[in-house]
C-alpha positions as CSV (number, residue, x, y, z in Angstrom):
1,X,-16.8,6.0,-13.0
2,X,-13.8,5.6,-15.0
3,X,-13.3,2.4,-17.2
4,X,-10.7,0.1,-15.7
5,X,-10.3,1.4,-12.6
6,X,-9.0,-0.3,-9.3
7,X,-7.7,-0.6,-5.9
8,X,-3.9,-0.8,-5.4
9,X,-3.5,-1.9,-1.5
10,X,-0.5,-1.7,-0.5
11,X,0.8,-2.9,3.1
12,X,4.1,-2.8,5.1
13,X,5.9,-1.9,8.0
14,X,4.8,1.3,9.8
15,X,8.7,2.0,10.0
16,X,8.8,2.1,6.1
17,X,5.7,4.7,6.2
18,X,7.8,7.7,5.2
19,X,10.0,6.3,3.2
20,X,6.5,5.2,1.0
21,X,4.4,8.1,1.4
22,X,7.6,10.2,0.0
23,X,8.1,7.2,-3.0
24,X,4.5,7.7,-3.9
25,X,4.7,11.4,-3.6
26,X,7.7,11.2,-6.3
27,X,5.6,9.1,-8.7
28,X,3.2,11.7,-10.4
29,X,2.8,10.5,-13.4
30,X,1.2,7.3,-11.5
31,X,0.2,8.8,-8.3
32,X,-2.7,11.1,-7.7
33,X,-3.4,10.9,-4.8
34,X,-3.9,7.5,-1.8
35,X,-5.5,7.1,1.7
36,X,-3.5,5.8,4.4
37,X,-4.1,4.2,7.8
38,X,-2.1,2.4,10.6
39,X,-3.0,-1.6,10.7
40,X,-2.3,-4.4,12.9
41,X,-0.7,-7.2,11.1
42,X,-1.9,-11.2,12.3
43,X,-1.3,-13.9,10.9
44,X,1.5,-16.8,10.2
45,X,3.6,-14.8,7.8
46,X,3.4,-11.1,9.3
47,X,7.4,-10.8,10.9
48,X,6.9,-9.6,14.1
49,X,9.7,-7.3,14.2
50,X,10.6,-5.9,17.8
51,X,10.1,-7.1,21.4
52,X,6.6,-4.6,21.4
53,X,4.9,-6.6,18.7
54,X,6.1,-10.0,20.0
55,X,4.3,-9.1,22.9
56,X,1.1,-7.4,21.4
57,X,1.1,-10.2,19.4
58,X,0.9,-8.1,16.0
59,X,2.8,-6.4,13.8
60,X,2.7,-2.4,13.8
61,X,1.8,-1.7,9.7
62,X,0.5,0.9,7.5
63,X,-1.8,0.3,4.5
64,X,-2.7,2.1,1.7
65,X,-4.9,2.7,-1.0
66,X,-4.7,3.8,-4.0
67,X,-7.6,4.4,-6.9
68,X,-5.6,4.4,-10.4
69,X,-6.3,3.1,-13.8
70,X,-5.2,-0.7,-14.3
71,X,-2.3,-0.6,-16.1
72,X,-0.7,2.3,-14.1
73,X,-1.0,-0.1,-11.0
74,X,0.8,-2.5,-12.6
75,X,3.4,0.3,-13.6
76,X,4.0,1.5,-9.8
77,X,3.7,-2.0,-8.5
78,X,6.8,-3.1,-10.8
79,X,8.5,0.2,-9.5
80,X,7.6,-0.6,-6.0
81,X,8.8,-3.9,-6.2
82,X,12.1,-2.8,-7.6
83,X,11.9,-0.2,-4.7
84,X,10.9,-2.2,-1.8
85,X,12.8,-5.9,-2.1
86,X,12.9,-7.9,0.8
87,X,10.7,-5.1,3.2
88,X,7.7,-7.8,3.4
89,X,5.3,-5.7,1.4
90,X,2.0,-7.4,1.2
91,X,-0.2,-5.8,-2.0
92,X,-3.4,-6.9,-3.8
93,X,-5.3,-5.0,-6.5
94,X,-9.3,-5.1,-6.8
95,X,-11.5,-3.9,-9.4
96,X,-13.5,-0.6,-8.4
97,X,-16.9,-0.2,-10.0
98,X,-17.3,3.5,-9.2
99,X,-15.2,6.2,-7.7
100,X,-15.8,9.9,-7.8
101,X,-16.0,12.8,-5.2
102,X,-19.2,14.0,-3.3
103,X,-18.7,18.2,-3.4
């Protein structure tokens, strides 16, 4: 378990998911590594972008995760908000009481 540790979740539009996984991919000094997934956005302020989601009644989204030291969250998520004005991003950081690998 590292000291400090949390959870960086991160969601947007799946039509940004590139254009994130290649940002976080150019922030190494931040960003080991992160999980992704596709997610289906509900709720009053989730823009439903395209005729599809209007009618599926959700958003198309991708989330991800990212397990980094507390203050480098806050580092990437002033870069990301400088990167990613006005795409909707939806973020929220937890605290993570262990974290590790299983070889």
């Amino acid at each position: 378990m590292t000291s400090g540790s949390v959870c960086l979740t991160l969601i947007l539009p799946r039509q940004l998911r590139d254009e994130l996984f290649d940002y976080l991919g150019e922030q190494t000094d931040l960003v080991r590594g992160f999980t992704a997934s596709d997610a289906a956005g509900h709720g009053t302020g989730v823009r439903l972008q395209s005729m599809d989601e209007r009618v599926k009644g959700h958003a198309d989204q991708v989330i991800v995760w990212i397990i980094l030291p507390r203050s480098d969250a806050e580092r990437l998520l002033d870069r990301v908000r400088t990167s990613f004005t006005a795409t909707n991003l939806v973020y929220w950081i937890l605290p993570v009481a262990e974290f590790g690998t299983i070889d």
